[in-house]
N, C-alpha and C positions, 0 to 999 in steps of 0.2 A: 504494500500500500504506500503510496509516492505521498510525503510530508507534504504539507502546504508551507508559504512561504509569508511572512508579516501581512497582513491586510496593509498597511502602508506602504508598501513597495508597489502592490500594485496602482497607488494612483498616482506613483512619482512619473512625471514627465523628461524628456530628456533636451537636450538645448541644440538648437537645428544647424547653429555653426559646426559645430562637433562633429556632427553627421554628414556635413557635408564635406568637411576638411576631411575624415574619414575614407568614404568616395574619390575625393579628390587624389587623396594618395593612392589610392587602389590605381589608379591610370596612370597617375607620376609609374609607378613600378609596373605598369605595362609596357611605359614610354613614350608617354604623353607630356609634354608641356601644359600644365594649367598656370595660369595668372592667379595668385589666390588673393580674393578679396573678401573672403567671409569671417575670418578670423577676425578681434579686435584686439591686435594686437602689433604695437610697434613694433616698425622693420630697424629698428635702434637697437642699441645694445644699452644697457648703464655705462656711467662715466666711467673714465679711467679709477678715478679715485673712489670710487664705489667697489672697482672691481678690489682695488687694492688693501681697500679696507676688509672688504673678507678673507682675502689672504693672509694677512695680518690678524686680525682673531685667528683663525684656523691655529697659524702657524705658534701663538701665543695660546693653543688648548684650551679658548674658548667654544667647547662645545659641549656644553654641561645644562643641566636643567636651569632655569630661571623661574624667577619667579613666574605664577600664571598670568597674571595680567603683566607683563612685558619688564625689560629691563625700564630700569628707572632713567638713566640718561637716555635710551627713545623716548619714552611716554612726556619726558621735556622737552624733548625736539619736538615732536606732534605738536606740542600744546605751544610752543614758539612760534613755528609753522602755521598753523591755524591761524593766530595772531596777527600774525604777518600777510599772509597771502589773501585773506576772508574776512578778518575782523571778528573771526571768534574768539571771544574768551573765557576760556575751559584750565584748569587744572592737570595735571597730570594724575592725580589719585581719579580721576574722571575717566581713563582711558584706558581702555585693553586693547592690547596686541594679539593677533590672532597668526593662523597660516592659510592665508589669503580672507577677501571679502565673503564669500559664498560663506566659510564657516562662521564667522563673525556674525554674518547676517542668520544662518540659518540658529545660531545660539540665542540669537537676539528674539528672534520669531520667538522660540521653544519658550522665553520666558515670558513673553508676554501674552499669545494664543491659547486660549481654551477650546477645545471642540464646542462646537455650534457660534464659536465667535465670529462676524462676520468682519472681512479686512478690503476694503478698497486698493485697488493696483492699479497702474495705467494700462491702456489696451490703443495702441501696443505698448509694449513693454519687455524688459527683460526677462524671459518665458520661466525663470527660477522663482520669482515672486509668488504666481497661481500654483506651482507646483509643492514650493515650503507650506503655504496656506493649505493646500489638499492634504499634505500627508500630516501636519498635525488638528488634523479635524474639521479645521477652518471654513469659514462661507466665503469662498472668491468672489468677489463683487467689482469686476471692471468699471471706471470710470473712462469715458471716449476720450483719445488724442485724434482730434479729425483737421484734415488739410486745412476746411474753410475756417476755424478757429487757431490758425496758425502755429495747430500742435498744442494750444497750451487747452488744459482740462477748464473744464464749464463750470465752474463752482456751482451755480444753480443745479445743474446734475448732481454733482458730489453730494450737496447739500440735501437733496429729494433722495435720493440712496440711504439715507443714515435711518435706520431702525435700531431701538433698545441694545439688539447682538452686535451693533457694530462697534470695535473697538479699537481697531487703527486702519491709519492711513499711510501708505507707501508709496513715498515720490522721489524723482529720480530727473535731477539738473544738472548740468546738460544730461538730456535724455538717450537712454539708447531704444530703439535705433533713429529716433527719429532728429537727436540733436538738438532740440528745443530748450532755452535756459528760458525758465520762467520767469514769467514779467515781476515787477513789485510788485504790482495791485493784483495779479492771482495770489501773490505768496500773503498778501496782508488777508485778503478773503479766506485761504484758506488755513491760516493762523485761528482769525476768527472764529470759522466754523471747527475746527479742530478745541478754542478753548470751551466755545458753548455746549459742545455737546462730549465734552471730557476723553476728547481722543488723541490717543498717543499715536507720535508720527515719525515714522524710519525715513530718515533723508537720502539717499542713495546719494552720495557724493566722490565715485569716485572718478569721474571726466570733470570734477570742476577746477583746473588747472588747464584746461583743454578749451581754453573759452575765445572767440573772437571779437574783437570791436567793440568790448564791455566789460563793464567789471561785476565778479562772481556774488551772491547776496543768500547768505543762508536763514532759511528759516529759523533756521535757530538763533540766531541773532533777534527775531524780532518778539515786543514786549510778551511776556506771561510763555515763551516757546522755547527755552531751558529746560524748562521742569517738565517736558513732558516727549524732547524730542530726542533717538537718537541718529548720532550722524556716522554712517557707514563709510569708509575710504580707504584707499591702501596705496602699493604703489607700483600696479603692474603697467595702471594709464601712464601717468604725468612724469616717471620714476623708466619706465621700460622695463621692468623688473618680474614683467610675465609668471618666468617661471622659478620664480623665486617665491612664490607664495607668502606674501607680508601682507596684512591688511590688520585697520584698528578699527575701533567704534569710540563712542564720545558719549558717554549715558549720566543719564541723572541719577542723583543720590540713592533714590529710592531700587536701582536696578542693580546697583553693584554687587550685591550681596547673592542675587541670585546670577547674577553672570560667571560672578565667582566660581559659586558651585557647579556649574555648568561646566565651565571650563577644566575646572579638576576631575571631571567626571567622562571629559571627551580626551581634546588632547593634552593635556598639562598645560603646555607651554611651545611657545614658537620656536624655532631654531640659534641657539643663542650667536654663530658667528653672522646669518641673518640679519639678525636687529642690529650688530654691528654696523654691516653695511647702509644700514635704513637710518643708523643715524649720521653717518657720510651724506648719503640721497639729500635728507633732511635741510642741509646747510645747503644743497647745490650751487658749492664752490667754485664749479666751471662751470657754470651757466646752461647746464644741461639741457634745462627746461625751456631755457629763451629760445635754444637755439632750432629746438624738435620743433617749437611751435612755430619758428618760420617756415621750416619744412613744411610742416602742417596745411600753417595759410595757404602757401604756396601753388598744394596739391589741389584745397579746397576749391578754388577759384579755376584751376586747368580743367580739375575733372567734373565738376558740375556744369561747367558752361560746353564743354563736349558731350556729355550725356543729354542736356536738353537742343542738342544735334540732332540726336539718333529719332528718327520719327516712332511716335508715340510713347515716348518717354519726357517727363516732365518732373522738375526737381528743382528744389528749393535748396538755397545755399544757408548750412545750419548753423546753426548759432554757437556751437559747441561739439564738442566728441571728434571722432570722424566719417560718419556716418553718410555719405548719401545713401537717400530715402525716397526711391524715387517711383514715382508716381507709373505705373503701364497700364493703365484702364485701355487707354486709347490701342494697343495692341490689339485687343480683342481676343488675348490672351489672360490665363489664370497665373497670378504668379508662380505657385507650384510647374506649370508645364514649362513654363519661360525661365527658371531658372536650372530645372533638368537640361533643355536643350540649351540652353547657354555653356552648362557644365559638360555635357557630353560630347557635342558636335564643337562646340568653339570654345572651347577648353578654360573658360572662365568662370570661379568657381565664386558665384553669390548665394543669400538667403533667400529663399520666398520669406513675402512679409508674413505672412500666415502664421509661422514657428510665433509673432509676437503678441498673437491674438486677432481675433475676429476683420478689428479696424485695419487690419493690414492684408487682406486678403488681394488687395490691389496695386500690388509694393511689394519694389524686391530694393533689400538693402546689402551697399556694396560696402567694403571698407576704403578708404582712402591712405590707411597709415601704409599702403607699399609703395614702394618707387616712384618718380615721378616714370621713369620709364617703362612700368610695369603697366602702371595707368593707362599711357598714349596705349601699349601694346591690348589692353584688354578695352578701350575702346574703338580699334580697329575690329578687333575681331566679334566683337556688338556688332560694330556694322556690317561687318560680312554676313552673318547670320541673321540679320534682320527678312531678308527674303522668305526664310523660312517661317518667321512668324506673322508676316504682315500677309 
């Protein structure tokens, strides 16, 4: 008789980059050339002196356990950092280090979700959100990201959404995949309705270093939204630091105690010569981050104004992340079909918007963090294969 397997596993969901970059390689190792753009992740490396600072722990036998919530000289740099970069002002006894965001966040859910609790997420959104909310019980309740409200959420919606069970709200600026850094006056509405109706709110903050033509404004900065908000971030965005798995949160008083437990109860503690380097990143002594974001701009501007080339594609140039998010109604195409045969026949590997929920069924999003050359090359080959779907 064949055991059964957690009832939680089976409504965990899986994340459609992965799956595609999965694919993707399956052809690389047939011998295929793919352009890959579905990944969010910098084609950087970390600085020199990041790299050197791990070396340097290593080499001085820093690799011993720490404390759980993070060495003490990072949990100072974070809260310096913050400071400096956002205008938040946080503590270091306010702040756990984790091994990457996902964990952080999914600890963070674990403390504060009850089964039958119902949690607001963006739709689209980052497909890990509905998924932590399904497997601890949770009522996923999407809030719209639509084109003609320029990505940012309807507070009037959010607002008619709130029943008795609901008890947090999860937002995420600059947004993935659509890019979007929320206005002031969404963030003050939805402060608002967050304190009226006594809801605790996960900030998803980790593209906000990633921002263009404006400066970054956390909700948690705004009055009475301290005490009831946490901010998620790490440093595989802003940092390049991928697979190095570093991520913190930023929690109010009242959370620490159960983070705590939580944390001694999954992984201890992050990797100690890690946090070394996180607190190298920290200072970005060579100007690491100035210099990606040129890059960045750079791309932003080549590859969005070439994709609203391609006939029936349409895309809006985002306000943050790297993300184009581009619009293919006008195909006559699903984004599911159009981004198979993008990947199969013209070897260039995107999301359907689908993977991000419902409001992306007409969107396939690309990443921009690879070459500028990679770019031109996987907008050629868009247009080659347009015949096929037009």
């Amino acid at each position: 008789m064949e055991r059964s397997l957690s009832s939680r596993v089976g409504v965990l969901t899986g994340e459609g980059a992965l799956s595609v970059f999965a694919r993707a390689r399956e052809l690389e190792a047939a011998g295929r050339d793919i352009v890959h753009l579905e990944l969010g992740e910098p084609d950087f490396h970390p600085s020199r002196a990041v790299l050197e600072a791990a070396k340097a722990a290593i080499d001085a036998g820093r690799d011993r356990y720490t404390s759980p919530s993070g060495l003490p000289q990072l949990k100072t740099a974070i809260a310096e950092y913050l400071q400096r970069t956002r205008v938040v002002s946080t503590t270091s006894e306010s702040i756990f280090v984790g091994p990457g965001c996902k964990m952080i966040l999914s600890l963070v859910a674990m403390a504060l979700i009850e089964p039958g609790d119902a949690v607001l997420y963006p739709d689209p959104g980052f497909p890990i959100y509905r998924s932590i909310i399904r497997m601890l019980g949770g009522i996923p309740t999407p809030y719209d990201l639509k084109q003609s409200n320029g990505f940012q959420p309807d507070t009037v919606e959010i607002a008619a959404k709130i029943t008795p069970q609901t008890k947090l709200l999860i937002l995420n600026s600059p947004a993935n995949p659509t890019g979007t850094v929320l206005s002031q006056q969404v963030q003050q509405s939805l402060a608002s309705i967050a304190g009226r109706h006594n809801l605790w709110v996960i900030s998803d903050e980790i593209y906000a270093q990633i921002i263009y033509d404006q400066n970054y404004t956390s909700i948690f900065t705004l009055p009475g939204m301290q005490e009831r908000t946490v901010i998620v971030d790490g440093f595989s965005k802003s940092f390049a630091m991928s697979g190095w798995r570093l991520g913190y949160a930023v929690v109010p008083e009242t959370l620490l105690e159960a983070l705590s437990l939580l944390i001694v109860n999954t992984y201890t503690c992050a990797s100690e010569f890690i946090q070394y380097a996180g607190v190298e990143a920290m200072t970005d002594s060579d100007k690491m981050v100035s210099k990606m974001m040129g890059e960045f701009y750079e791309r932003r501007e080549l590859f969005v104004a070439a994709l609203n080339d391609i006939p029936g594609f349409r895309c809006s140039l985002p306000d943050g992340a790297f993300y184009a998010w581009v619009n293919i109604e006008e195909t006559g195409m699903t984004a599911t079909d159009l981004s198979h045969i993008l990947l199969e026949e013209a070897g260039v590997a995107g999301i359907s918007g689908q993977a991000f929920g419902d409001n992306g069924r007409n969107f396939l999003r690309f990443s921009f963090a690879s070459s500028t050359e990679r770019l031109r090359e996987a907008v050629v080959r868009i247009r080659k294969s347009s015949p096929m779907w037009r």
